[in-house]
C-alpha positions in Angstrom: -12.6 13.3 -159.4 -15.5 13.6 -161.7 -17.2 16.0 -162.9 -20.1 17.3 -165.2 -19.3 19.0 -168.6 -20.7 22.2 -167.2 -18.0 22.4 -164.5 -16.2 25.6 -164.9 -12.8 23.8 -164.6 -12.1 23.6 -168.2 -9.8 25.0 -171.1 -11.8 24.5 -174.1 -10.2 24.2 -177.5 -12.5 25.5 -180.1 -12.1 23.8 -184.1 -14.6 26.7 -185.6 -17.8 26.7 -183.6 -17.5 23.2 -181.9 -15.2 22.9 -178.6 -13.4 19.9 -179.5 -11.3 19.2 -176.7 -12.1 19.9 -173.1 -9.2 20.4 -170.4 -9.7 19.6 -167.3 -7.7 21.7 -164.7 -7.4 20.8 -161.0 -5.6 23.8 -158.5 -4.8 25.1 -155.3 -4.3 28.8 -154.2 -2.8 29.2 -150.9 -2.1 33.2 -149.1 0.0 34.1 -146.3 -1.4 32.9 -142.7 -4.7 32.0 -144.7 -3.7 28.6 -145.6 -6.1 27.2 -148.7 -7.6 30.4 -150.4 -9.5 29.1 -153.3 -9.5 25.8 -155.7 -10.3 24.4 -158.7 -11.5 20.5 -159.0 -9.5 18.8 -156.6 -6.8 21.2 -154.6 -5.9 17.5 -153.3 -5.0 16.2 -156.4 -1.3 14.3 -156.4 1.1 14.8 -159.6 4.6 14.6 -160.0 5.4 18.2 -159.9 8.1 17.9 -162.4 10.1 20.9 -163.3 8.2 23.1 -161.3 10.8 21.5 -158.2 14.0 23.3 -159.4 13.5 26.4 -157.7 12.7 24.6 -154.5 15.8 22.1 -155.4 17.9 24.9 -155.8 17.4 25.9 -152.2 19.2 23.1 -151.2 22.2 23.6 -153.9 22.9 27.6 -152.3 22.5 26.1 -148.5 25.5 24.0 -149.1 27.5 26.7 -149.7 27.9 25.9 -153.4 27.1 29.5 -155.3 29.0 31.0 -153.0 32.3 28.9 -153.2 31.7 29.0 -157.1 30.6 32.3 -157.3 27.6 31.9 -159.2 26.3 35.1 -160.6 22.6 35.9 -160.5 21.7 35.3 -163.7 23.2 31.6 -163.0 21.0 31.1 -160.0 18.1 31.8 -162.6 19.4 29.2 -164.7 19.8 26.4 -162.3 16.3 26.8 -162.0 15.2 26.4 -165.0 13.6 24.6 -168.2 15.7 27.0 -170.7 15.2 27.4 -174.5 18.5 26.6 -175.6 19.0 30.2 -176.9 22.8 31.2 -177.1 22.8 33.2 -174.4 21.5 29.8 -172.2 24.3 27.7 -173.6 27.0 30.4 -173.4 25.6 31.1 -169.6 25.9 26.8 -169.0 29.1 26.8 -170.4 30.8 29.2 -168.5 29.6 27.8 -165.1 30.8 24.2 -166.3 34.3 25.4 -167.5 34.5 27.3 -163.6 33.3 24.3 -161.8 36.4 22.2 -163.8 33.6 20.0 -165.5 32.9 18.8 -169.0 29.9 17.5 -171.3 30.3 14.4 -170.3 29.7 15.2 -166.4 25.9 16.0 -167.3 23.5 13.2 -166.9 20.9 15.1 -168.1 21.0 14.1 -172.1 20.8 15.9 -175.3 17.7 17.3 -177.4 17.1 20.4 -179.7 16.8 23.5 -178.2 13.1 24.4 -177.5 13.7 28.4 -179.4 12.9 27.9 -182.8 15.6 30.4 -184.0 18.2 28.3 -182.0 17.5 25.5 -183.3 17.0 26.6 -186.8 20.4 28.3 -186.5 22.0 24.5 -185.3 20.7 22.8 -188.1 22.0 25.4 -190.7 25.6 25.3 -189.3 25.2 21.5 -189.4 26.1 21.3 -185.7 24.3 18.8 -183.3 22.8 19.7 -180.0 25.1 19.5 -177.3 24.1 18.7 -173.4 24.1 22.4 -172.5 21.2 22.6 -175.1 19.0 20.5 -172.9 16.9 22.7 -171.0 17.8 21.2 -168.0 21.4 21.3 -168.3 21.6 24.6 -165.5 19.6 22.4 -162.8 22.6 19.6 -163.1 25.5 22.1 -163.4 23.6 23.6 -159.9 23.5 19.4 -158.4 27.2 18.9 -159.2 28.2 22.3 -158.0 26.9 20.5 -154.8 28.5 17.7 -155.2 31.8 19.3 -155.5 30.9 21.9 -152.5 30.0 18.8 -150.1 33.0 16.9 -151.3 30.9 14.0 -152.5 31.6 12.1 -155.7 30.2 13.4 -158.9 29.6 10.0 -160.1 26.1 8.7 -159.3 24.7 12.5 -158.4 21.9 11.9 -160.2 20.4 8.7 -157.7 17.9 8.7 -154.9 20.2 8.0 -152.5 23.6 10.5 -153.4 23.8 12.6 -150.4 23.0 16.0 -153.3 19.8 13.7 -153.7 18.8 13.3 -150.3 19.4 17.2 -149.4 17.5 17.9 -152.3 14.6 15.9 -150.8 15.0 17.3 -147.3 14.2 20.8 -148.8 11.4 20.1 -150.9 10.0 18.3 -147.7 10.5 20.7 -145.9 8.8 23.8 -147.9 6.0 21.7 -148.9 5.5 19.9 -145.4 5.1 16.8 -146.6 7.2 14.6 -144.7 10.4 12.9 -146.6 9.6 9.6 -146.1 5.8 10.6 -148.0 7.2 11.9 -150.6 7.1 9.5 -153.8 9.3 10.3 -156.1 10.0 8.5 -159.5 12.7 9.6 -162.5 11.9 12.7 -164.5 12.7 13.3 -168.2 16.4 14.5 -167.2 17.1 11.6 -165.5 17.2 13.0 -161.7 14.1 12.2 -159.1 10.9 13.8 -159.4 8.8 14.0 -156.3 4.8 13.5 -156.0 2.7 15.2 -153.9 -1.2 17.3 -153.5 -1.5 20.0 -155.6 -2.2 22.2 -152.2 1.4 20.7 -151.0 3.0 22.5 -154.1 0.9 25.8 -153.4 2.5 25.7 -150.1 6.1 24.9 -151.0 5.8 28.1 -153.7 4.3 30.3 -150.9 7.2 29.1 -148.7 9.8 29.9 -151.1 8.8 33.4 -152.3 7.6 34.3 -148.6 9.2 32.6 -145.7 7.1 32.7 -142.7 10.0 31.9 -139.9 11.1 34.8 -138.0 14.8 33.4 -138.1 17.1 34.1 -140.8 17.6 30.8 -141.2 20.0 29.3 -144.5 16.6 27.5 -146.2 14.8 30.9 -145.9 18.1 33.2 -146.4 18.4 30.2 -149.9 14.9 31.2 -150.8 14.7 35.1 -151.4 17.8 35.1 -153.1 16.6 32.7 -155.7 13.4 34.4 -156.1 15.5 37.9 -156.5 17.9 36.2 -159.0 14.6 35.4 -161.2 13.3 38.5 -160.9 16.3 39.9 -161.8 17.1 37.5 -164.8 13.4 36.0 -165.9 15.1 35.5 -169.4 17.6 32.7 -168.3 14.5 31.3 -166.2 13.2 30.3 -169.6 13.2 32.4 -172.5 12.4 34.4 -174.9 8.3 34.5 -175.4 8.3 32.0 -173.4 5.5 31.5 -170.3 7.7 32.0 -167.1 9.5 34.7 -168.7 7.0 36.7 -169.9 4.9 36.7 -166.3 8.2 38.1 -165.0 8.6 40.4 -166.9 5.2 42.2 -167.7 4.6 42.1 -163.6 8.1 43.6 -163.0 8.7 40.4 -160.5 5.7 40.7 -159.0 4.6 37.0 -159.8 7.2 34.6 -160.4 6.1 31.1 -162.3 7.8 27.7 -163.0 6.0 24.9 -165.0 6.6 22.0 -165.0 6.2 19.2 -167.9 3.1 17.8 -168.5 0.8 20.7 -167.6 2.0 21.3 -164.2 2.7 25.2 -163.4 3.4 26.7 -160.2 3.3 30.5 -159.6 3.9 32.6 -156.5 3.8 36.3 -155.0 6.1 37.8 -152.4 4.4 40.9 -152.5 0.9 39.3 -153.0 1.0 36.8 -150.6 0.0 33.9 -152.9 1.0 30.6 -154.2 -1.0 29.0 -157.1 -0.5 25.2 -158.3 -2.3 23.9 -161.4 -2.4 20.6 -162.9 -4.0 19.7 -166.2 -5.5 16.1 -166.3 -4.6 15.3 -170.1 -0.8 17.4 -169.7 -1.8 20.1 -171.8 1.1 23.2 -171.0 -1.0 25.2 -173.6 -4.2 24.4 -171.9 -2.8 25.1 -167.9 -1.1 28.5 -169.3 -4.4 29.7 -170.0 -5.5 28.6 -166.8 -3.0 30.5 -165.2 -3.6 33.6 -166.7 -7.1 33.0 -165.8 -6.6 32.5 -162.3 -4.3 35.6 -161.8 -7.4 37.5 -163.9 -9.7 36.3 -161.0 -7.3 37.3 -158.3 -7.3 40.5 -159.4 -3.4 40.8 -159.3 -3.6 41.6 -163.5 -4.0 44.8 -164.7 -6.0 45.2 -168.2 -2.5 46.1 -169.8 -0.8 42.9 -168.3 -3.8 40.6 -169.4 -3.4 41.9 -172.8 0.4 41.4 -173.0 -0.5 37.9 -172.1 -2.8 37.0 -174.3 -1.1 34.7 -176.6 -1.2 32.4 -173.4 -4.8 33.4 -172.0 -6.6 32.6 -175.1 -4.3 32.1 -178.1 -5.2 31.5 -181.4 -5.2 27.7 -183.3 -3.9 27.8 -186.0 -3.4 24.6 -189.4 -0.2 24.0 -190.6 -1.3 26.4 -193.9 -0.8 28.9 -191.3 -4.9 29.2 -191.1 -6.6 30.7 -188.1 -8.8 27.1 -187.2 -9.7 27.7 -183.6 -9.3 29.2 -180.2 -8.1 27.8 -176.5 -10.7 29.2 -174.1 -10.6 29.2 -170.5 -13.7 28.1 -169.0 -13.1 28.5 -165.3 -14.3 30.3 -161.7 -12.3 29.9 -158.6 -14.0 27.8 -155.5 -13.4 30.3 -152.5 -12.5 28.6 -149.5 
């Protein structure tokens, strides 16, 4: 989609004066019973949604009877959802579920990489100690797939394939609270090695608004699956993510009321139960700083941000550049007004 540089769909990144980059951000907002609410660029617009799936691919992990069996706690629903910062209390929360589940390191397909929290990582290289696999911010989502696997019987080799049966429910779910049918869905290999599904930004609005709010009467095991992930996070944003980090912080400063997963490469999906809304952004370049902004800014013009909850979001809203002298440069900036429907 094009669009003139006047468009108010842009994050601007100011160097002094001069806006020096412009981010262009495409979304959807979907409410309750009111379908598409409002939009920016092209609610249409189809991404790999990245990260932001693991809440809705957790659904799938608690319908086959996996946290119960293993007796995941809350705080460890949170985590299988999430795109952790490596902070102790992550690893030590990933360890214990591998040691109960009777797995090891070298069950996790996910890979190894430095925890995102600075202090965690600092602290690592100072003991001389390498990352492990339960450092990888992924590493909850695959103890969650082979707690599956193991709950369904189904070998633990290979879980991480298109076509192993943890796969394929995973796929059923997120078709299912999106709407788009299974055999649409594209999918393609994330960075953690599992599949990563494709789909209209309006798609993902409606799979969050699904998932925080299911509309079916029945209490059936998806919807049942649904609110108790969405309490767990509200419950335990801090294992969700981490500290100062994005998803966390929404949590927290709205006391639940908005819950938020992004997703790499300047995806981010938020929802309401309480509201009523969904919200899925995409930012063209896959700026995260640039779509966090955006975020903020949409929940500004929703109204569902009080003055004292803007302010404790700032840092994301319109944070500060700074030079590597530790010099205030520049300024992100968002630039944007919500297309009612």
């Amino acid at each position: 989609m094009t669009s003139s540089p006047h468009s108010k769909n842009f994050v601007l990144a100011w160097r002094g004066e001069y806006v020096e980059n412009r981010h262009f951000i495409h979304g959807a907002v979907c409410s309750r019973g009111g379908g598409l609410t409002a939009s920016l660029g092209d609610s249409r617009r189809e991404t790999f949604i990245r990260s932001s799936a693991k809440p809705l691919q957790a659904a799938a992990v608690l319908i086959s009877g996996a946290a119960d069996r293993y007796g995941l706690s809350a705080a460890e629903v949170s985590l299988i959802c999430a795109s952790h910062s490596g902070e102790p209390e992550h690893v030590q929360a990933a360890k214990s579920l591998m040691e109960r589940l009777g797995l090891e390191e070298h069950h996790l397909h996910c890979g190894t990489h430095e925890p995102y929290a600075k202090a965690a990582r600092e602290a690592l290289r100072a003991a001389g100690q390498p990352p492990t696999v339960l450092h990888h911010n992924c590493s909850g989502k695959h103890l969650g797939m082979l707690a599956m696997a193991k709950a369904l019987s189904v070998p633990l080799d290979g879980y991480w394939l298109p076509e192993h049966p943890v796969q394929q429910r995973m796929l059923a779910a997120v078709s299912e609270l999106s709407g788009v049918p299974a055999d649409l869905l594209t999918t393609a290999t994330d960075g953690c090695g599992v599949p990563t599904y494709r789909m209209p930004l309006e798609q993902l609005a409606r799979a969050y608004l699904a998932w925080c709010a299911p509309q079916s009467a029945a209490d059936t095991p998806l919807a049942a699956s649904c609110r108790t992930i969405y309490d767990s996070i509200v419950r335990h944003p801090f294992y969700l993510a981490g500290s100062g980090r994005f998803d966390t912080k929404l949590a927290e400063i709205t006391s639940g009321r908005w819950i938020a997963k992004m997703g790499a490469d300047g995806v981010l999906a938020m929802a309401s139960r309480e509201a009523g809304f969904a919200v899925a952004l995409k930012c063209d370049d896959g700026s995260l700083q640039a779509v966090y902004a955006a975020g903020v800014e949409v929940l500004l013009q929703l109204e569902e941000l009080s003055s004292s909850q803007a302010a404790a979001l700032a840092a994301f809203h319109k944070p500060k550049l700074y030079n590597q002298a530790g010099l205030a440069i520049g300024r992100i900036e968002p630039d944007i007004s919500l297309r009612r429907s």
